[in-house]
FIDRENNU-13899 format. One record per residue (C-alpha): residue in three letters; residue number from 1; x, y, z. Coordinates in steps of 0.2 Angstrom, whole numbers, plus 5000, padded with zeros to 4 digits. Example, Ala and Ser with C-alpha at 12.3 -4.5 7.8 and 13.67 -1.06 7.14 Angstrom:
+-----+-----+------+------+------+
: res :   n :    X :    Y :    Z :
+-----+-----+------+------+------+
: ALA :   1 : 5062 : 4978 : 5039 :
: SER :   2 : 5068 : 4995 : 5036 :
+-----+-----+------+------+------+
***
This chain:
+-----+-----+------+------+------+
: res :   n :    X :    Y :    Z :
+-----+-----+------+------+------+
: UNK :   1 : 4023 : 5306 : 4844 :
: UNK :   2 : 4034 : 5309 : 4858 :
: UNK :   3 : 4023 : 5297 : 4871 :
: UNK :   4 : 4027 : 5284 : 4855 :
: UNK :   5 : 4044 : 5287 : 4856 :
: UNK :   6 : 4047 : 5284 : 4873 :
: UNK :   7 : 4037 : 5267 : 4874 :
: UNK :   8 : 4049 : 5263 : 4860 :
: UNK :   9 : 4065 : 5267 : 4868 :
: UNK :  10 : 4057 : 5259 : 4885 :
: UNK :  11 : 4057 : 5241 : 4873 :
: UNK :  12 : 4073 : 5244 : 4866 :
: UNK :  13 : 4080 : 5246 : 4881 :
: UNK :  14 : 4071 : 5232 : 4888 :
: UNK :  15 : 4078 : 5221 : 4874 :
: UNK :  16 : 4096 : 5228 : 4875 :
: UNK :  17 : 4095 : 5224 : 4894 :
: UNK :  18 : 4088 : 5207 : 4892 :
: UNK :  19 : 4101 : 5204 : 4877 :
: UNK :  20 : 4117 : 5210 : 4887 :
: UNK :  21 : 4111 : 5200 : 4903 :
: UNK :  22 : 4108 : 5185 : 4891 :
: UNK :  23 : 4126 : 5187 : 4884 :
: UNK :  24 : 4135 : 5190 : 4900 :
: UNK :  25 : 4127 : 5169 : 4905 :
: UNK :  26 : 4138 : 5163 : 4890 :
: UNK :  27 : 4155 : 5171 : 4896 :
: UNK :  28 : 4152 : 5165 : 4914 :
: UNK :  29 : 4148 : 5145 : 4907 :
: UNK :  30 : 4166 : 5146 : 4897 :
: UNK :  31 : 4175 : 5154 : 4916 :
: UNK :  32 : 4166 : 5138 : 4925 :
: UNK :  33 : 4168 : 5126 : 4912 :
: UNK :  34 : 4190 : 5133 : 4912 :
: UNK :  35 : 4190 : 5134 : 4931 :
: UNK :  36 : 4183 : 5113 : 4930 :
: UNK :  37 : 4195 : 5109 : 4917 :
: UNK :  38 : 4209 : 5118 : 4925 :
: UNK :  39 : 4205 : 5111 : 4943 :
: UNK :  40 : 4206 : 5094 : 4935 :
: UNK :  41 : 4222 : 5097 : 4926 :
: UNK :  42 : 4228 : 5100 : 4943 :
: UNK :  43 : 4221 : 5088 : 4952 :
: UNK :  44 : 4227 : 5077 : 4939 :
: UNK :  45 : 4246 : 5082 : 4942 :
: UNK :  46 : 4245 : 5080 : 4959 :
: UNK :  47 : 4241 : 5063 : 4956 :
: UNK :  48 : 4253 : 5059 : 4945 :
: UNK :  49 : 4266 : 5068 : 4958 :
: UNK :  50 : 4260 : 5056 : 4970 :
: UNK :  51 : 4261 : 5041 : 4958 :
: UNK :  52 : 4280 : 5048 : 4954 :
: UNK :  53 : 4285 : 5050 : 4972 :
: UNK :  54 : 4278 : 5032 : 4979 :
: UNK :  55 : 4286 : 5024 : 4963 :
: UNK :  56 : 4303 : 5034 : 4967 :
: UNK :  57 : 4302 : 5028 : 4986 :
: UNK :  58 : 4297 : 5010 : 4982 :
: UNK :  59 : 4316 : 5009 : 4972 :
: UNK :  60 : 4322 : 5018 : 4985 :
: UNK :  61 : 4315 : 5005 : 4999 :
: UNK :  62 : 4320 : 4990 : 4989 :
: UNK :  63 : 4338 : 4998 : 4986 :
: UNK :  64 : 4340 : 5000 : 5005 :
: UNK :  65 : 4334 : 4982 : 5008 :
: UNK :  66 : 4347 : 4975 : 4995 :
: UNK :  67 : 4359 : 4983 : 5001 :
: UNK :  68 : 4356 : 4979 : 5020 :
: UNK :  69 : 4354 : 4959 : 5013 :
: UNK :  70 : 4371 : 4958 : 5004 :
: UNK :  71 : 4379 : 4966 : 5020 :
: UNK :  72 : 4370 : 4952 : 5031 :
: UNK :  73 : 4378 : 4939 : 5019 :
: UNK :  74 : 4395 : 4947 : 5021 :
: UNK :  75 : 4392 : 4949 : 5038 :
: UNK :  76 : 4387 : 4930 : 5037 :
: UNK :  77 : 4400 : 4923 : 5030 :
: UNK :  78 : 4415 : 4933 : 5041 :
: UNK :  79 : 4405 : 4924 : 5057 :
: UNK :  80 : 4407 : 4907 : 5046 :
: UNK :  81 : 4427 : 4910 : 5042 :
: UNK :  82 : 4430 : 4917 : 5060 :
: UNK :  83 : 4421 : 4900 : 5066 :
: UNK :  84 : 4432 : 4888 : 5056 :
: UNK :  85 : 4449 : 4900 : 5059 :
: UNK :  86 : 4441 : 4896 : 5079 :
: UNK :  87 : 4439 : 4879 : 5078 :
: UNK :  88 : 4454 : 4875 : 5070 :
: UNK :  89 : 4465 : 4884 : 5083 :
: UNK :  90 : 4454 : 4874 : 5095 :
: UNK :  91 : 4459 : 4860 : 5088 :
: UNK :  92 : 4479 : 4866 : 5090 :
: UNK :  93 : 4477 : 4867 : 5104 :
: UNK :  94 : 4468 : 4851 : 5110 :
: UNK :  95 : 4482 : 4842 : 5101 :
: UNK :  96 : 4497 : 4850 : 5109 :
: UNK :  97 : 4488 : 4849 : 5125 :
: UNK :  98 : 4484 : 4829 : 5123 :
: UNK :  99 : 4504 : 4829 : 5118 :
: UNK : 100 : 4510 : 4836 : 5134 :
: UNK : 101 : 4497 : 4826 : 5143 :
: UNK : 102 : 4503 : 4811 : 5133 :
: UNK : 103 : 4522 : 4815 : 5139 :
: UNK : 104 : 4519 : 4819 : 5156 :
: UNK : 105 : 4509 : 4803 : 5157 :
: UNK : 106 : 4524 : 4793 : 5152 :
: UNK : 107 : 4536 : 4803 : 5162 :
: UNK : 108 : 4525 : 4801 : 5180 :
: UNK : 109 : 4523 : 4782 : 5174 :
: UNK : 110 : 4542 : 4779 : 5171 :
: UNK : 111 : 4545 : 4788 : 5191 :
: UNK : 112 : 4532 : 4777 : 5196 :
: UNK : 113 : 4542 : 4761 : 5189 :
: UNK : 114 : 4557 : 4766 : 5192 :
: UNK : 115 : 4552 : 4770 : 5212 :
: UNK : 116 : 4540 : 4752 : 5211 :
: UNK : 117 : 4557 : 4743 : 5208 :
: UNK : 118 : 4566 : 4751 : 5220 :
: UNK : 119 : 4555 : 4750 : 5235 :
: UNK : 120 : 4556 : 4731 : 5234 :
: UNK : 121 : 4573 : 4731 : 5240 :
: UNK : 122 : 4578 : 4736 : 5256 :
: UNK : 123 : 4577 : 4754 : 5264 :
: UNK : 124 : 4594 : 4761 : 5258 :
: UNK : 125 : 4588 : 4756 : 5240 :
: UNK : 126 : 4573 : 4766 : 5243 :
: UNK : 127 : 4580 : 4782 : 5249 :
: UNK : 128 : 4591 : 4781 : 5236 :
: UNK : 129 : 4575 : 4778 : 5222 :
: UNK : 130 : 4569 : 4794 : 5229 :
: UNK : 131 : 4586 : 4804 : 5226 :
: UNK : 132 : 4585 : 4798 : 5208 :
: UNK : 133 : 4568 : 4803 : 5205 :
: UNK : 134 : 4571 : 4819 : 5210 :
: UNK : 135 : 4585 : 4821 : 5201 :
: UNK : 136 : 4577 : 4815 : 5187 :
: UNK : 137 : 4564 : 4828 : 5190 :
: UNK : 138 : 4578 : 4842 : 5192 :
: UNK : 139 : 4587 : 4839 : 5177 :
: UNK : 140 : 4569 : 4837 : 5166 :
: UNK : 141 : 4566 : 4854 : 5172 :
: UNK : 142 : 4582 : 4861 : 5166 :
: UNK : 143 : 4581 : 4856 : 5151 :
: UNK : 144 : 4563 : 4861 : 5149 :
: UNK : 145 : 4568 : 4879 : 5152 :
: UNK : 146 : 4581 : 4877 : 5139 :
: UNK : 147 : 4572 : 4871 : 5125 :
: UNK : 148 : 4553 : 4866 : 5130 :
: UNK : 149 : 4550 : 4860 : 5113 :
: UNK : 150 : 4563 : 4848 : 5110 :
: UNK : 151 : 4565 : 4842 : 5128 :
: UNK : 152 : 4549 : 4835 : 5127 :
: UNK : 153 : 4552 : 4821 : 5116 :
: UNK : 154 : 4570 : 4819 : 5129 :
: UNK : 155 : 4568 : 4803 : 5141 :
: UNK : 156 : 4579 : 4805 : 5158 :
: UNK : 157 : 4582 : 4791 : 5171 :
: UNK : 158 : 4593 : 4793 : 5185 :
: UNK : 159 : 4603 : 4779 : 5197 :
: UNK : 160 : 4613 : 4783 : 5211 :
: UNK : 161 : 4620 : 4799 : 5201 :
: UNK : 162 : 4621 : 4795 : 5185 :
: UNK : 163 : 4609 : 4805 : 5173 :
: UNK : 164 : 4603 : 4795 : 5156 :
: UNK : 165 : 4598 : 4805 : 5141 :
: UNK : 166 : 4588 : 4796 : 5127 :
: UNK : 167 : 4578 : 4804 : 5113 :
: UNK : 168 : 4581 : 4815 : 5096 :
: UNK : 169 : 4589 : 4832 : 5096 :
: UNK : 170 : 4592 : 4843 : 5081 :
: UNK : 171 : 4609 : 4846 : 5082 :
: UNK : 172 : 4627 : 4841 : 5089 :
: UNK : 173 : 4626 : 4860 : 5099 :
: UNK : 174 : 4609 : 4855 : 5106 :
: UNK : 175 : 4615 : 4837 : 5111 :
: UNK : 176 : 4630 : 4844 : 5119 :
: UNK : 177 : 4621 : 4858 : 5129 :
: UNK : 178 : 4608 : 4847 : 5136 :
: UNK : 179 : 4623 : 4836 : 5145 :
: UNK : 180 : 4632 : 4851 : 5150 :
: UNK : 181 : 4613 : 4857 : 5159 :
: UNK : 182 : 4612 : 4839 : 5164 :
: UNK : 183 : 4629 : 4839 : 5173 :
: UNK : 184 : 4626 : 4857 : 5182 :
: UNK : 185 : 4614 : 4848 : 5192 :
: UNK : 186 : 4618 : 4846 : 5210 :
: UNK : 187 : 4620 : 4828 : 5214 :
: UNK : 188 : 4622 : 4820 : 5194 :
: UNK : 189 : 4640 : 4812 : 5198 :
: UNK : 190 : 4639 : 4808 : 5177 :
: UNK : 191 : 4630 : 4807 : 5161 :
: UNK : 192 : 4626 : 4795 : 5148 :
: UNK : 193 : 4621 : 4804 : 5132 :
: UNK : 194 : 4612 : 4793 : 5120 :
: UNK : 195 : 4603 : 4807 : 5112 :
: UNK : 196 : 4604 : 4806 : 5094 :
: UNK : 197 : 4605 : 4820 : 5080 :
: UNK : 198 : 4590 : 4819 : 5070 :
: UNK : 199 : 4594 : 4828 : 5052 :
+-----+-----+------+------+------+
***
């Protein structure tokens, strides 16, 4: 009876063994199948952080490169306004330059004509074509030092003393100054104003 009852417990404990090691395979699936399922929750987060951070850095990138095209175009367009502000002041200055060019070519050409007549007539008449010219040149430059602007449009000839003023000026003061500076020059004997007040 007592050998009996120790092959019985030897069984039972046999089947309780292979019972609990049968049990413990269950609990161990459900850890691995939580542990799959959680490392693919996570590896499914960090994709979707990955998505999130290109996407944000995508806008980012195409905000940058909006922003550095509208400052090309304004850049742009302050080179085209400095350009045309550039050749309009080019083109100033060609004008006033072709004026004086102008004015100094009629000037040298009235010397010339009025030396070309003198130096047909006798020696005498020739040193004294050279005393006007550059008397004519001496009072030119006076005025031009007083008023370069007007003084340009002022035509002077010279003979034997006698200074001519022709041409426009803006007032009676301005007329009347330009024959005093006329007759301050050393050698004009006399002047004959005909400049005329232009209102």
């Amino acid at each position: 009876m007592k050998l009996l009852s120790l092959s019985t417990l030897a069984i039972s404990s046999a089947l309780a063994i292979a019972a609990g090691t049968g049990c413990n395979k269950e609990p161990q699936a459900n850890n691995d199948q939580g542990l799959k399922q959680e490392s693919q929750t996570i590896k499914k987060s960090a994709k979707e952080a990955t998505d999130q951070i290109e996407q944000q850095a995508k806008a980012e990138k195409e905000r940058v490169q909006a922003q550095a095209k509208a400052a090309e175009s304004q850049v742009d367009a302050e080179k085209a306004k400095l350009n045309e502000q550039s050749t309009k002041a080019k083109s100033k200055v060609d004008e006033h330059t072709q004026k004086i060019q102008d004015a100094a070519g009629n000037a040298s050409a009235k010397v010339e004509s009025q030396a070309g007549g003198g130096s047909s007539s006798s020696s005498s008449s020739s040193s004294t074509s050279d005393a006007d010219q550059k008397l004519t040149t001496e009072v030119q430059s006076s005025l031009q030092s007083e008023s370069p602007e007007t003084a340009q449009s002022i035509q002077v000839s010279a003979s034997s003393g006698t200074v001519t003023l022709k041409g426009n000026v803006k007032s009676e003061e301005e007329k009347t100054k330009f024959e005093q500076k006329a007759k301050s020059i050393s050698g004009v004997t006399k002047v004959d104003n005909q400049l005329t007040v232009k209102q």
